[in-house]
C-alpha positions in Angstrom: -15.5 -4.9 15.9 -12.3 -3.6 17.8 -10.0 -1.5 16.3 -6.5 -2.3 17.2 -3.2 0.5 17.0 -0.8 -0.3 14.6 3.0 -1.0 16.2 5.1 2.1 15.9 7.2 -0.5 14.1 4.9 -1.1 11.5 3.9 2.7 11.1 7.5 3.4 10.4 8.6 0.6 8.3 4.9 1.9 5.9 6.6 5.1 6.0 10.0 4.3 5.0 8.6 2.0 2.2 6.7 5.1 1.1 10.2 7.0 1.4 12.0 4.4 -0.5 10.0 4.2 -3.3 9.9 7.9 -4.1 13.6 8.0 -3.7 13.9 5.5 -6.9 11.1 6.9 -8.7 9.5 3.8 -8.7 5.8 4.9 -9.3 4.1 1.5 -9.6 5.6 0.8 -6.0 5.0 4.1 -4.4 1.3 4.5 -5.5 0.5 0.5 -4.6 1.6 2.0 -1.1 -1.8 4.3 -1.0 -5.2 3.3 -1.0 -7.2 4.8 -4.4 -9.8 7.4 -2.3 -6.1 8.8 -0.4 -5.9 12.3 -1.2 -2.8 14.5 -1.2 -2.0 18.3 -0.3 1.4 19.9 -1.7 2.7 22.9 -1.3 3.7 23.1 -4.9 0.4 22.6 -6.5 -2.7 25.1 -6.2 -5.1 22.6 -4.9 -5.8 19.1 -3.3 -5.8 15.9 -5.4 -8.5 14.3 -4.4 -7.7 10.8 -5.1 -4.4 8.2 -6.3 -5.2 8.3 -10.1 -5.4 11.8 -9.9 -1.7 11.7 -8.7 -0.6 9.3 -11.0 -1.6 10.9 -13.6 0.7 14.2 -12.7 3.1 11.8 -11.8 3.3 10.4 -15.2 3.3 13.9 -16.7 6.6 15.3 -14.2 7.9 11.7 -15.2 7.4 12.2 -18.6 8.7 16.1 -18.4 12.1 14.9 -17.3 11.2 15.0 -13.9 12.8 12.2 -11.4 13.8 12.1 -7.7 18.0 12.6 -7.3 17.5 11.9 -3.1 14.9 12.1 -0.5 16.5 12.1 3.1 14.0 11.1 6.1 14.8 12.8 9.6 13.0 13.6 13.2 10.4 11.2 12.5 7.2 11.0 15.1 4.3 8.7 15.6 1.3 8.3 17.1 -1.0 5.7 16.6 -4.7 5.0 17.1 -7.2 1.7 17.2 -7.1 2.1 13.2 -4.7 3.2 12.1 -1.5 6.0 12.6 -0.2 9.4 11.6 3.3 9.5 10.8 5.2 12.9 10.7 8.7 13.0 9.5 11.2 16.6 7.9 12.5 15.1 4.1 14.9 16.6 2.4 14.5 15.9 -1.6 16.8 16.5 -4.6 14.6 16.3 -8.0 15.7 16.8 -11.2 13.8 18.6 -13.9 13.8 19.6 -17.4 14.5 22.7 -15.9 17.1 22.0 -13.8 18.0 20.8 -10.3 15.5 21.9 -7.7 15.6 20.9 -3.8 12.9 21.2 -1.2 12.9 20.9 2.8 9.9 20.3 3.8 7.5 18.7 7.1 5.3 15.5 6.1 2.4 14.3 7.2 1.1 10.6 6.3 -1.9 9.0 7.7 -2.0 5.4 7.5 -5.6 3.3 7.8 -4.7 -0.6 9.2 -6.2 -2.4 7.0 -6.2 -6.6 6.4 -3.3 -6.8 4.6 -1.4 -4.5 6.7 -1.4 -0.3 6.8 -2.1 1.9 3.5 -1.6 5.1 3.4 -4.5 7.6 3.0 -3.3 11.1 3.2 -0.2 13.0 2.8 0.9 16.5 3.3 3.6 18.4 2.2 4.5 21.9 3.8 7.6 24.0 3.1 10.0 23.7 6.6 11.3 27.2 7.7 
């Protein structure tokens, strides 16, 4: 079986759709974007989720805390593909609000997209505080 590279195109249109739907808030959408054994390292929380659910399931609790995304700003995006799939890198700027308050966050992202039959999924992301 030969692996083919995704398109650049198709690596950042997958990312922007991932973009998108965290800038609405739109669970359903953004996690339907990640395959269910993707796994997820923040900055913010003290260890890695080791799977989708697991992140819905904070997701649903920030959600239901008051929590929702005000902006999220894509810049300085980079590819690179390989016969499988793609890692996408991008700096996002992103406005929450909270039951606490306003909070904003620059920070560098790392996705990692698998090609799969019906097109990429993502199945890792990173989030690390930008200097």
């Amino acid at each position: 079986m030969t692996l083919l590279s995704p398109t650049d195109a198709a690596v950042r249109a997958a990312a922007s759709a991932i973009v998108e739907a965290f800038a609405a808030t739109d669970g359903p959408r953004y996690f339907s974007l990640f395959a269910p054994d993707a796994t997820f390292v923040f900055h913010t929380e003290p260890a890695r989720i080791e799977d989708r659910a697991a992140y819905e399931a904070m997701w649903e609790e920030w959600v239901g805390d008051g929590w929702s995304v005000r902006s999220c700003a894509s810049s300085a995006p980079a590819v690179q593909t390989f016969p499988g799939g793609a890692v996408f890198t991008h700096s996002v700027n992103t406005s929450v609000s909270t039951a606490d308050g306003p909070k904003s966050y620059r920070e560098r992202e790392t996705i990692v997209f698998r090609s799969e039959s019906a097109g990429l999924i993502a199945i890792h992301e990173h989030l690390s505080p930008q200097p």
